[in-house]
PDB file of N, CA, C and O in Angstrom:
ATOM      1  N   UNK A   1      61.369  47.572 115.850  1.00  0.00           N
ATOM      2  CA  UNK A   1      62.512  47.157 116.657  1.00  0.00           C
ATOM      3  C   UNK A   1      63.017  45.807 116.141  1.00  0.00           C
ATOM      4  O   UNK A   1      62.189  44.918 115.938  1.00  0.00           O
ATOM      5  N   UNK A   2      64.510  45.560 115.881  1.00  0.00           N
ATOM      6  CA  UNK A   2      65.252  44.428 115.616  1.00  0.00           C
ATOM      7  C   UNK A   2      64.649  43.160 116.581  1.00  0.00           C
ATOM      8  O   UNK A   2      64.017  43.037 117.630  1.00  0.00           O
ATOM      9  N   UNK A   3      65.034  42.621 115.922  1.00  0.00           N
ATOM     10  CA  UNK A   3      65.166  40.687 117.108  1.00  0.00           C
ATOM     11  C   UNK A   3      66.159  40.879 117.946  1.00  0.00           C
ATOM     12  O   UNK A   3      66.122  40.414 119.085  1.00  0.00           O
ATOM     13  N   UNK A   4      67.195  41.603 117.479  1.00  0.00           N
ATOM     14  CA  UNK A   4      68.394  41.312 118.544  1.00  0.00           C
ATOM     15  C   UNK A   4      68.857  42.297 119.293  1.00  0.00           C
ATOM     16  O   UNK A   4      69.814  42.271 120.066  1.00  0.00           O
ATOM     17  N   UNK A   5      67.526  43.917 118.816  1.00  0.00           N
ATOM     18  CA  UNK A   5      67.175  44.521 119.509  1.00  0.00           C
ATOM     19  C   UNK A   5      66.604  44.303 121.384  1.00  0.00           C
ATOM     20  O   UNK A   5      66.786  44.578 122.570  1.00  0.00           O
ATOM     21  N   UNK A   6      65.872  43.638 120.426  1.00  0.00           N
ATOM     22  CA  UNK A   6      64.688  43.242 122.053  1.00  0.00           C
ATOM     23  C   UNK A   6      65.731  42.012 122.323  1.00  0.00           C
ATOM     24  O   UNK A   6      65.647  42.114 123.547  1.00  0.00           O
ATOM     25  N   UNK A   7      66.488  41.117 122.178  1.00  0.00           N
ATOM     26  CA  UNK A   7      67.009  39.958 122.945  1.00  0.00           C
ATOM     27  C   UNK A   7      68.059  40.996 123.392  1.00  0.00           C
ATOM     28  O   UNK A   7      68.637  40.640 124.420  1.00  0.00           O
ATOM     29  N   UNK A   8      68.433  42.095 122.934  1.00  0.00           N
ATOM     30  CA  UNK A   8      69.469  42.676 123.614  1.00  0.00           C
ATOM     31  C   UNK A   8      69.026  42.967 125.016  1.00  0.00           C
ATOM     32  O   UNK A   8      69.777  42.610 125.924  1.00  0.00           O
ATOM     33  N   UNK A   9      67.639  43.710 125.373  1.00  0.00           N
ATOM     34  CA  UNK A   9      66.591  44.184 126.000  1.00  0.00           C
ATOM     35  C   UNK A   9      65.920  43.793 127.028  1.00  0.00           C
ATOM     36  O   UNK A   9      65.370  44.377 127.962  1.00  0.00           O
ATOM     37  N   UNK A  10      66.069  42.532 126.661  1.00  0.00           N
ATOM     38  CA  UNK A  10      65.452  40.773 127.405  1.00  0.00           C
ATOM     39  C   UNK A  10      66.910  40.908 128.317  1.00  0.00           C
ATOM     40  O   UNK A  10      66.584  41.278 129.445  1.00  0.00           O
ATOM     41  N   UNK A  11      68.292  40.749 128.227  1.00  0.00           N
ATOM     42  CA  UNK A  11      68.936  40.367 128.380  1.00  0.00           C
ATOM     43  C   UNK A  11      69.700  41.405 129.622  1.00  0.00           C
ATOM     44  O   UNK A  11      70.367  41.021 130.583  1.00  0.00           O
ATOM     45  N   UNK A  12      69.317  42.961 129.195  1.00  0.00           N
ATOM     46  CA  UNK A  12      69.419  43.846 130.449  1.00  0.00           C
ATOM     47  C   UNK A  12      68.619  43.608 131.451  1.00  0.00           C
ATOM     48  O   UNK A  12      68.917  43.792 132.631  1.00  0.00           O
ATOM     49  N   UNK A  13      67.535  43.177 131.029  1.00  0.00           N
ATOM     50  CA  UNK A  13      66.554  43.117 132.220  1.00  0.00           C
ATOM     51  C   UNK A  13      66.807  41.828 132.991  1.00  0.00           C
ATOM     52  O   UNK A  13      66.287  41.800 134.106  1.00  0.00           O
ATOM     53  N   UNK A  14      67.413  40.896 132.667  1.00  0.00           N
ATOM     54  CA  UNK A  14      67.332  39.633 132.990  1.00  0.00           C
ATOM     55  C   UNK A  14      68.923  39.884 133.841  1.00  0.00           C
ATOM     56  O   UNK A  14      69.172  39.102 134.759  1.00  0.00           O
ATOM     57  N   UNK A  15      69.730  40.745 133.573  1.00  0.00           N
ATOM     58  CA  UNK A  15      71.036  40.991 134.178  1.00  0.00           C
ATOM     59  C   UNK A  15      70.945  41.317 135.559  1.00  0.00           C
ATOM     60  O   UNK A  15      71.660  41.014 136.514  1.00  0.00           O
ATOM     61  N   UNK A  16      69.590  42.214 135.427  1.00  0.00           N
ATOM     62  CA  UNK A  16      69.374  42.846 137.129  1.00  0.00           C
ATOM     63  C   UNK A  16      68.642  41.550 137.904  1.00  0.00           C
ATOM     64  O   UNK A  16      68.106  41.740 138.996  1.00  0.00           O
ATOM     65  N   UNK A  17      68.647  40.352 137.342  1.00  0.00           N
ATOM     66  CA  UNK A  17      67.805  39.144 138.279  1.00  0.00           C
ATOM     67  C   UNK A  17      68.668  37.862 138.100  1.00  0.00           C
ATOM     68  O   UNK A  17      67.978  36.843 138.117  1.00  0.00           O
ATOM     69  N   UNK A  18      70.046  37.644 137.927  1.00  0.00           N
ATOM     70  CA  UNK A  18      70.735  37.309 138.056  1.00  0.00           C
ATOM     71  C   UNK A  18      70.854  36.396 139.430  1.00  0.00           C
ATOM     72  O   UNK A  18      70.843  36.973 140.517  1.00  0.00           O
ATOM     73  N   UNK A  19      70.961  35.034 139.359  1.00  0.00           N
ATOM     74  CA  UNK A  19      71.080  34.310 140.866  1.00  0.00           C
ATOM     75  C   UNK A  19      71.840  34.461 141.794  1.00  0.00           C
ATOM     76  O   UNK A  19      71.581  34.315 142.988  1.00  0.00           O
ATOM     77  N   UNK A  20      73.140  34.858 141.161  1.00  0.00           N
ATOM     78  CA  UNK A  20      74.708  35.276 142.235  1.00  0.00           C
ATOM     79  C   UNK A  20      74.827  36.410 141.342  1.00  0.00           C
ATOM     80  O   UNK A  20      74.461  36.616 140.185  1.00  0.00           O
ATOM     81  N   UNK A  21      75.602  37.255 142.438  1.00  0.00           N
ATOM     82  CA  UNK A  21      76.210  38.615 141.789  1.00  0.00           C
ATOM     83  C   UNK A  21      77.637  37.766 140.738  1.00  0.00           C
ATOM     84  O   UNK A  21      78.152  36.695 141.059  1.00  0.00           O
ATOM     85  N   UNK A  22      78.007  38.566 139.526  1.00  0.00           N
ATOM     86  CA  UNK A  22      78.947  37.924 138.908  1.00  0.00           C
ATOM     87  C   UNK A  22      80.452  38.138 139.524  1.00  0.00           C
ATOM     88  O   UNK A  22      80.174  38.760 140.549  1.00  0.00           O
ATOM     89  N   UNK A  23      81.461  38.039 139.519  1.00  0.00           N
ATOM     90  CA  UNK A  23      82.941  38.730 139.652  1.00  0.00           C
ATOM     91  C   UNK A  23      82.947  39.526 139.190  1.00  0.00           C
ATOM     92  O   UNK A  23      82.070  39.633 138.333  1.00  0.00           O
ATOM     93  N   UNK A  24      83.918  40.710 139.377  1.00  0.00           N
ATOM     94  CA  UNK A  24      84.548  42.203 139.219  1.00  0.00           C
ATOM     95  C   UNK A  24      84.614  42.053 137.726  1.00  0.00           C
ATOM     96  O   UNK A  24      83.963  42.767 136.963  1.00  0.00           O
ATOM     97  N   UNK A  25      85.367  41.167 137.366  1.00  0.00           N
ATOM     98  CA  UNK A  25      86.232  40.993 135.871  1.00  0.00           C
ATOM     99  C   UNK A  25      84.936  40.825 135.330  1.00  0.00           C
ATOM    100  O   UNK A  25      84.674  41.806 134.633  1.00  0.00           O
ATOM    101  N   UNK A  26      83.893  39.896 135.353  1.00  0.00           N
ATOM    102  CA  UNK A  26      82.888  39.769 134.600  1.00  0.00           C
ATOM    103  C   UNK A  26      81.885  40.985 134.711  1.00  0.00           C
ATOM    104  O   UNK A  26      81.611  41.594 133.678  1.00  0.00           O
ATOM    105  N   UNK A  27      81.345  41.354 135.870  1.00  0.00           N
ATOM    106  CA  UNK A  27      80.475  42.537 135.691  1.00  0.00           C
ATOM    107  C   UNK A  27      81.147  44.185 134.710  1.00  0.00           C
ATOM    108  O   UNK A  27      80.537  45.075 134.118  1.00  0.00           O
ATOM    109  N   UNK A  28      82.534  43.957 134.939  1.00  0.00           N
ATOM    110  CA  UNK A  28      83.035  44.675 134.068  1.00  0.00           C
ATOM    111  C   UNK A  28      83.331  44.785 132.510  1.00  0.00           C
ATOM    112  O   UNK A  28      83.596  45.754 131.798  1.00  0.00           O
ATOM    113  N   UNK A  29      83.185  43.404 132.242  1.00  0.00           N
ATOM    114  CA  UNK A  29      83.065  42.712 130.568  1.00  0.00           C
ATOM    115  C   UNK A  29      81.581  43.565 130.333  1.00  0.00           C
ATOM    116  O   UNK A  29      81.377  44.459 129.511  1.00  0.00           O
ATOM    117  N   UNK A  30      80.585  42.966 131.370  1.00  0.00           N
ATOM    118  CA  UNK A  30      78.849  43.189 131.330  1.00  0.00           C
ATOM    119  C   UNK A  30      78.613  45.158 131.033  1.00  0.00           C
ATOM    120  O   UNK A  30      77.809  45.633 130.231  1.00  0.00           O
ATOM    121  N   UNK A  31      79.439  45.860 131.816  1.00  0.00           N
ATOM    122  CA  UNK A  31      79.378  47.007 131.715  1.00  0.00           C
ATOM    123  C   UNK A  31      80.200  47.735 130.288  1.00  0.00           C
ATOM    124  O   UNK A  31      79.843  48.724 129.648  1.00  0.00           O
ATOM    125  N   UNK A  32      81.520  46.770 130.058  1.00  0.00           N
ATOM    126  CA  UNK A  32      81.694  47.505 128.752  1.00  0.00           C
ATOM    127  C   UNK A  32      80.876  46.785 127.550  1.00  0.00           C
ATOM    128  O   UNK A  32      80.551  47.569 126.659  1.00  0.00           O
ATOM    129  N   UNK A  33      80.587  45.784 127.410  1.00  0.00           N
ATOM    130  CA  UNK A  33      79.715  45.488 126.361  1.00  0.00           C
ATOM    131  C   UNK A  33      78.169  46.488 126.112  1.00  0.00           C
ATOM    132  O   UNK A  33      77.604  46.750 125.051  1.00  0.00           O
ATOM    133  N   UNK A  34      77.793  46.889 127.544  1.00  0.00           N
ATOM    134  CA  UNK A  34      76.408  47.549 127.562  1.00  0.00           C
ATOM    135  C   UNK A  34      76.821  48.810 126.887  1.00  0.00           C
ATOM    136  O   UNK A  34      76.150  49.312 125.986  1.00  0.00           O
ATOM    137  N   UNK A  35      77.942  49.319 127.339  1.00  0.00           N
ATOM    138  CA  UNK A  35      78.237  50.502 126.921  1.00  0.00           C
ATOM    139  C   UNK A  35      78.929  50.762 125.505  1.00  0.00           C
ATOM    140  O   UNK A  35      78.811  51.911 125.081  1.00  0.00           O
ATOM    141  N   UNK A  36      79.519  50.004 124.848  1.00  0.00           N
ATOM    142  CA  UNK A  36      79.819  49.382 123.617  1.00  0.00           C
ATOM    143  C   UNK A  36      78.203  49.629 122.501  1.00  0.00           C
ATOM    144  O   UNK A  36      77.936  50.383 121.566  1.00  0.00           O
ATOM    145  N   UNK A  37      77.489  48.607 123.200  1.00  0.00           N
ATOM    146  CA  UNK A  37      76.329  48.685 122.370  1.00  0.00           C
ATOM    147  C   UNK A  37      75.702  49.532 122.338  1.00  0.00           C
ATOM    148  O   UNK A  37      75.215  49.691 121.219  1.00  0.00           O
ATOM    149  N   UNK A  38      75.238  50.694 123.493  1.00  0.00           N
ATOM    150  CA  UNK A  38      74.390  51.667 123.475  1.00  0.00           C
ATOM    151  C   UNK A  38      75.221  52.831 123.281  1.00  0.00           C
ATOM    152  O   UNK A  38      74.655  53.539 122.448  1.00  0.00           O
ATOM    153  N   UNK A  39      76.246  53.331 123.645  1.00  0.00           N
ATOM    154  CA  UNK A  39      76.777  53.870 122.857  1.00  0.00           C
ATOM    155  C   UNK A  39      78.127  54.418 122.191  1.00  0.00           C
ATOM    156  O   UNK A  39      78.753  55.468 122.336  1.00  0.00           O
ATOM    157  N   UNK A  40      78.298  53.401 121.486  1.00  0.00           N
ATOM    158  CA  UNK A  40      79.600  53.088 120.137  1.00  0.00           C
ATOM    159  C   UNK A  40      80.808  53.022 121.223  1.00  0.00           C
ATOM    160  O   UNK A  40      80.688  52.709 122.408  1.00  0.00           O
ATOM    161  N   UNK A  41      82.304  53.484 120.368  1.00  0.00           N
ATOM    162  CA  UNK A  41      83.331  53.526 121.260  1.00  0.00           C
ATOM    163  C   UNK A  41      83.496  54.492 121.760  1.00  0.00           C
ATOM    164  O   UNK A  41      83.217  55.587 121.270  1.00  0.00           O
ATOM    165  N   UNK A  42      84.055  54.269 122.998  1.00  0.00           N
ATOM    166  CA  UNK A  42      84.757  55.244 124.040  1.00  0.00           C
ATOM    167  C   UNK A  42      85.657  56.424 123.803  1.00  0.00           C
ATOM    168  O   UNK A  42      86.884  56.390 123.712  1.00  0.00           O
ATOM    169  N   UNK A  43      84.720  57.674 123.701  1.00  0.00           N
ATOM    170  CA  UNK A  43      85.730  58.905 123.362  1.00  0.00           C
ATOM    171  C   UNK A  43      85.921  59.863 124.562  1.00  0.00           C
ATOM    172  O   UNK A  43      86.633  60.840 124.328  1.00  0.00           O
ATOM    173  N   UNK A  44      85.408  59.750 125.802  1.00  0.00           N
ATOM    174  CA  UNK A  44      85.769  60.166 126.957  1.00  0.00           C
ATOM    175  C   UNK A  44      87.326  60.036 127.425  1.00  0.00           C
ATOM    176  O   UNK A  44      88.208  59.221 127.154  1.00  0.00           O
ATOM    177  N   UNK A  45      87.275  61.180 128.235  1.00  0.00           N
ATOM    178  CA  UNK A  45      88.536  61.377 128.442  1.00  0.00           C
ATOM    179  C   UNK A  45      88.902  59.957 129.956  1.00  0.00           C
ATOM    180  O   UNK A  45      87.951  59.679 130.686  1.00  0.00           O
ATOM    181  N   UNK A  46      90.353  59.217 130.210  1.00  0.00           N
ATOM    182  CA  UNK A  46      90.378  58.518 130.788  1.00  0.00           C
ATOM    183  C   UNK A  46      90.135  58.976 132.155  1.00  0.00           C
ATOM    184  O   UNK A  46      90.486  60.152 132.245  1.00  0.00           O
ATOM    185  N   UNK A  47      89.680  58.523 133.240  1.00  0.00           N
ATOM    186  CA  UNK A  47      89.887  59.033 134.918  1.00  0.00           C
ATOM    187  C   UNK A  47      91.202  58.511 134.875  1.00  0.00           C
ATOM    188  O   UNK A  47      91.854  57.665 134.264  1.00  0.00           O
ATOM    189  N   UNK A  48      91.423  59.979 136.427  1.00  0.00           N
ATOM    190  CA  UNK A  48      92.813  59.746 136.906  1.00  0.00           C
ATOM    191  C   UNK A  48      93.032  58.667 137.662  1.00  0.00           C
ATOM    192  O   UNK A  48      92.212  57.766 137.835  1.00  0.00           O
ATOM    193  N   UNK A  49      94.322  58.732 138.213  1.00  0.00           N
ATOM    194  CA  UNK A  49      94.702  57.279 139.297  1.00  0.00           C
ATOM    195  C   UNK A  49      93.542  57.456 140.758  1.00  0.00           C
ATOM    196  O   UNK A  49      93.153  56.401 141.259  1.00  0.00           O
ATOM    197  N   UNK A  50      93.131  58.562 141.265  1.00  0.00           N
ATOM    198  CA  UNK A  50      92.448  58.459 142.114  1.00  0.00           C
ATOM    199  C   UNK A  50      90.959  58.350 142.212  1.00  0.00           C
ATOM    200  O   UNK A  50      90.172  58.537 143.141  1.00  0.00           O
ATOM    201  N   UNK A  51      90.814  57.976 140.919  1.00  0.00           N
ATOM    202  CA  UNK A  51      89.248  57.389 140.081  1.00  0.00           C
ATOM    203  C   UNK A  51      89.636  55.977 139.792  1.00  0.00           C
ATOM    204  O   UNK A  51      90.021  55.736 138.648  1.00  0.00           O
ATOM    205  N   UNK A  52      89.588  54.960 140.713  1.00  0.00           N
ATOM    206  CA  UNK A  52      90.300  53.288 140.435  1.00  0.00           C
ATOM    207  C   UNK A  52      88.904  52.992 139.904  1.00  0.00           C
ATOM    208  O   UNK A  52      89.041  52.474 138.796  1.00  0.00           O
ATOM    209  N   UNK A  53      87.724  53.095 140.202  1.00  0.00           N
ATOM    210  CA  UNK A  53      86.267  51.896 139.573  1.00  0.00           C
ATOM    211  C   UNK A  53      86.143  52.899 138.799  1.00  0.00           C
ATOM    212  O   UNK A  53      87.063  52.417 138.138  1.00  0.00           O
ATOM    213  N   UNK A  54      85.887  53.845 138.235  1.00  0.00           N
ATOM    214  CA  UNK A  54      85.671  54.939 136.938  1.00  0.00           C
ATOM    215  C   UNK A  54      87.040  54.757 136.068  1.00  0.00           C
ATOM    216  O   UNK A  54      87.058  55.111 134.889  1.00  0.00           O
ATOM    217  N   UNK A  55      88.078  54.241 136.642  1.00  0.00           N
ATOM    218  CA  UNK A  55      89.432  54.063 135.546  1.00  0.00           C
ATOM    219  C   UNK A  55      88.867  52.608 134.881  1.00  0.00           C
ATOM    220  O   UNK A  55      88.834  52.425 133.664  1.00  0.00           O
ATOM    221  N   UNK A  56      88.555  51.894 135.591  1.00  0.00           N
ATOM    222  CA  UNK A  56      88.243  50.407 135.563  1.00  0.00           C
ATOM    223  C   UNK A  56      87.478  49.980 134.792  1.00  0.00           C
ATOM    224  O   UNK A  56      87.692  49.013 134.060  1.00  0.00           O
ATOM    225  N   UNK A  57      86.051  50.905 134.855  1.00  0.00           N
ATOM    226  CA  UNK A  57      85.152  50.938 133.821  1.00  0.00           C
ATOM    227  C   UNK A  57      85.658  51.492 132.624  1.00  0.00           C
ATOM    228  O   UNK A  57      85.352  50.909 131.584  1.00  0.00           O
ATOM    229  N   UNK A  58      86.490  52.669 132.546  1.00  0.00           N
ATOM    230  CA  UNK A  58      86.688  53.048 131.285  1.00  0.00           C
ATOM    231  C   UNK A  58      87.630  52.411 130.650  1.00  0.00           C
ATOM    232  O   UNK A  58      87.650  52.586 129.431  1.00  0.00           O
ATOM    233  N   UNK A  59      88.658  51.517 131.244  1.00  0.00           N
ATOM    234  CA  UNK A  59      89.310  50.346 130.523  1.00  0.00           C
ATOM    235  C   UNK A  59      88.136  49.693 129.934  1.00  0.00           C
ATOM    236  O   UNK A  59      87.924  49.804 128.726  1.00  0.00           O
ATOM    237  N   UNK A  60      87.158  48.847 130.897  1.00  0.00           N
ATOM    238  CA  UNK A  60      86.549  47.474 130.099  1.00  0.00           C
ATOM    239  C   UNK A  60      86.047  48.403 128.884  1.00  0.00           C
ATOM    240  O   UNK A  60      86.484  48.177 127.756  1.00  0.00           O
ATOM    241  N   UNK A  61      85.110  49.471 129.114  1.00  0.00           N
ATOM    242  CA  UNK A  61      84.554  49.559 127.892  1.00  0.00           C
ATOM    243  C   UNK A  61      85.636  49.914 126.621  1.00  0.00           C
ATOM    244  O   UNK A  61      85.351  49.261 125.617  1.00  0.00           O
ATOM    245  N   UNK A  62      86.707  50.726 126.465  1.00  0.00           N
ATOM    246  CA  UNK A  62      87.578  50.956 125.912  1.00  0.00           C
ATOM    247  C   UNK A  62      88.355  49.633 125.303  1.00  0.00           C
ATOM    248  O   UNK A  62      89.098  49.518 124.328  1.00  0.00           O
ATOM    249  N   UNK A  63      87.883  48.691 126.268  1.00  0.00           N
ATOM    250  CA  UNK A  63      88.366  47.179 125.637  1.00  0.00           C
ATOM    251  C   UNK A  63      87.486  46.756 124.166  1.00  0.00           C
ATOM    252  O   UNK A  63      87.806  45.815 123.439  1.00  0.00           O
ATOM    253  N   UNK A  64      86.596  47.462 123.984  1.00  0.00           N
ATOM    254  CA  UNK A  64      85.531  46.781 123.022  1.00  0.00           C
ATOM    255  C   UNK A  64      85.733  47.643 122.106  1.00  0.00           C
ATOM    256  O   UNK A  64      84.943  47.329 121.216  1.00  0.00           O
ATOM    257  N   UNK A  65      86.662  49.088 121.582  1.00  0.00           N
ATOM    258  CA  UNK A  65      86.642  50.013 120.823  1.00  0.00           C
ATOM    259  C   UNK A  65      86.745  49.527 119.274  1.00  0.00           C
ATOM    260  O   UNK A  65      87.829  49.019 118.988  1.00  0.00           O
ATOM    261  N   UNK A  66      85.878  49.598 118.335  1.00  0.00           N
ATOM    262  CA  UNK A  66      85.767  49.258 117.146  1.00  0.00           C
ATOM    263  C   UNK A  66      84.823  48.238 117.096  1.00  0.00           C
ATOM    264  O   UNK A  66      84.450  48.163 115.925  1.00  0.00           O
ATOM    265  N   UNK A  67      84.265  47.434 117.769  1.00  0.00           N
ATOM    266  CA  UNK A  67      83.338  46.523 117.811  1.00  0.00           C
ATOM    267  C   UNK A  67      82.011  47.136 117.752  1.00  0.00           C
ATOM    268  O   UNK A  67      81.701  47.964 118.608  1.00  0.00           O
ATOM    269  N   UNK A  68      80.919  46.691 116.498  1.00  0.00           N
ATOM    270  CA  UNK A  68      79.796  47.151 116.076  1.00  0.00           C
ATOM    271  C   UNK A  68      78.152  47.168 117.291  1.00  0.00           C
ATOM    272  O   UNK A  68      77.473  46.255 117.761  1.00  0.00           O
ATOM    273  N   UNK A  69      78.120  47.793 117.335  1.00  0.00           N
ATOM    274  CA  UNK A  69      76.786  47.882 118.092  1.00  0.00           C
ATOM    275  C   UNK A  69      76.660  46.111 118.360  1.00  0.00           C
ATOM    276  O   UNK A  69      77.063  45.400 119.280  1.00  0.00           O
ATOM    277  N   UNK A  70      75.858  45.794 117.008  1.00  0.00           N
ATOM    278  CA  UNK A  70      75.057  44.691 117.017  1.00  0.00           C
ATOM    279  C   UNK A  70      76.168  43.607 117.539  1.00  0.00           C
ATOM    280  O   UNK A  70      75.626  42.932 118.414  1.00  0.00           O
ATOM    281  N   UNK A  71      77.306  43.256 117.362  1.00  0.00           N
ATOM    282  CA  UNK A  71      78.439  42.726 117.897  1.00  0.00           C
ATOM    283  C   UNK A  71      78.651  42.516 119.159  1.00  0.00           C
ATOM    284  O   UNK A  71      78.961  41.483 119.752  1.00  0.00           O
ATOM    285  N   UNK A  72      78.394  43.943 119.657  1.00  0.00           N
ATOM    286  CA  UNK A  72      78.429  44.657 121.398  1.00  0.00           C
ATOM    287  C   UNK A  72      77.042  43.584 121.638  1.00  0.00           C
ATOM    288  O   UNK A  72      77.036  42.646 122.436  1.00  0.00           O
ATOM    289  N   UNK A  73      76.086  43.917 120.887  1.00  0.00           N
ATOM    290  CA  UNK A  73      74.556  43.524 121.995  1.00  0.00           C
ATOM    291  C   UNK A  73      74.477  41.875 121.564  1.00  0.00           C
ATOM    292  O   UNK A  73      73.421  41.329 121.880  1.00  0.00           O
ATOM    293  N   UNK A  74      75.165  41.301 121.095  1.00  0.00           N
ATOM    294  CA  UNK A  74      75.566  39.785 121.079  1.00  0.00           C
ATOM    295  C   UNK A  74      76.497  39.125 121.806  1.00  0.00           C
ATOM    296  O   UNK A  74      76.410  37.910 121.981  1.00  0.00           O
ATOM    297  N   UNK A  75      77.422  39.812 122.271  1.00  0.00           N
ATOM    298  CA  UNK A  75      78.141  39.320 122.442  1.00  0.00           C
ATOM    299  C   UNK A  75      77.934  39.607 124.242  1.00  0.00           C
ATOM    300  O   UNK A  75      78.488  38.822 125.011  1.00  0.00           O
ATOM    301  N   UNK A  76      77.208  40.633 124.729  1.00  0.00           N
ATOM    302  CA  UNK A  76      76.315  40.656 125.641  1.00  0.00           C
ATOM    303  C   UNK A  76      75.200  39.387 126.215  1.00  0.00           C
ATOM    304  O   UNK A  76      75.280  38.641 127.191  1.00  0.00           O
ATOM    305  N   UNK A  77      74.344  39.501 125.332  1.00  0.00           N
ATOM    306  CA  UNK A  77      73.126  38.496 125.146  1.00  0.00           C
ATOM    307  C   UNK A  77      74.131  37.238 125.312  1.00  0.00           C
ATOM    308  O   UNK A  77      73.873  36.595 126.330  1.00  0.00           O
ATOM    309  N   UNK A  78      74.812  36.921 124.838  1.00  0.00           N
ATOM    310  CA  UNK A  78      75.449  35.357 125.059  1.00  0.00           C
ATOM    311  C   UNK A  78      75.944  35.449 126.335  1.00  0.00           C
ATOM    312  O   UNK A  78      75.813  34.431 127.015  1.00  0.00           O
ATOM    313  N   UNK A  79      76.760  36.895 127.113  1.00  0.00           N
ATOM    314  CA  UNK A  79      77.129  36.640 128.320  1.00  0.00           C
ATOM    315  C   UNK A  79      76.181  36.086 129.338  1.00  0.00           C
ATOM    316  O   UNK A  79      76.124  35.018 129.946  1.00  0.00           O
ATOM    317  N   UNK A  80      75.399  37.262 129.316  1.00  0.00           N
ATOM    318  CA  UNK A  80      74.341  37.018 130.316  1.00  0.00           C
ATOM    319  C   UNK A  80      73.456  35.993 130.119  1.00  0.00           C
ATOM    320  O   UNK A  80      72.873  35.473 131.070  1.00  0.00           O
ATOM    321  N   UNK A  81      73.234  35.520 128.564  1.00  0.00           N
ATOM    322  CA  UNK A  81      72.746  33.794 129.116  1.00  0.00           C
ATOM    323  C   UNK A  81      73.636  32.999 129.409  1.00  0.00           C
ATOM    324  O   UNK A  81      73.134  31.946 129.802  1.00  0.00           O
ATOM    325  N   UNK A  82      74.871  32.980 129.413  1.00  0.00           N
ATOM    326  CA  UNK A  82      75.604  31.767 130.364  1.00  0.00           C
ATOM    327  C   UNK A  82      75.965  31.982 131.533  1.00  0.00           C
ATOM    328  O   UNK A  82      76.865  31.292 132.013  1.00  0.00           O
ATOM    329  N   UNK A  83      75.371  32.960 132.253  1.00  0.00           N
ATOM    330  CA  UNK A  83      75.241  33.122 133.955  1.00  0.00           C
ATOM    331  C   UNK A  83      74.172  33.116 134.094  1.00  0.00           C
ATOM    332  O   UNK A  83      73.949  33.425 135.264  1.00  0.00           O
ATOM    333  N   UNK A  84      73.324  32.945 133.590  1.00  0.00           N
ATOM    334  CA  UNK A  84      71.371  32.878 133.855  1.00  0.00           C
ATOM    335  C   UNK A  84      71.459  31.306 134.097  1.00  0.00           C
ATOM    336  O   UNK A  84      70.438  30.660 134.334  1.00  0.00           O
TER     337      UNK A  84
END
């Protein structure tokens, strides 16, 4: 396993123990980066208008489309240590 494997790893686990819950906008950065890194870009089809938090999610992650795994799980790892 990579280094930035396991700090990726360190960094999920450390997400669920978090002191304050984060904002919408940020837990949604947190969810498309996770999903970015684990797995690649977003080829799901979009939810409709009456799917608003499943549309929402599939924006953020769709926000990260072309960005490399290891990119995704860094750019993660830096989030969640500056709310730790």
């Amino acid at each position: 396993m990579s280094d930035l494997k396991a700090r990726f790893d360190a960094a999920v686990a450390n997400s669920k123990k978090l002191a304050e819950r984060p904002d919408n906008s940020t837990l949604l950065k947190i969810y498309g980066l996770y999903k970015q890194a684990t797995a690649g870009d977003n080829s799901e089809k979009k939810p409709g208008f009456g799917d608003m938090v499943g549309r929402a999610k599939w924006d953020a992650w769709n926000g990260f489309k072309g960005t490399s795994a290891d990119d995704a799980m860094q750019q993660y790892i830096d989030l969640i240590e500056s709310l730790s």
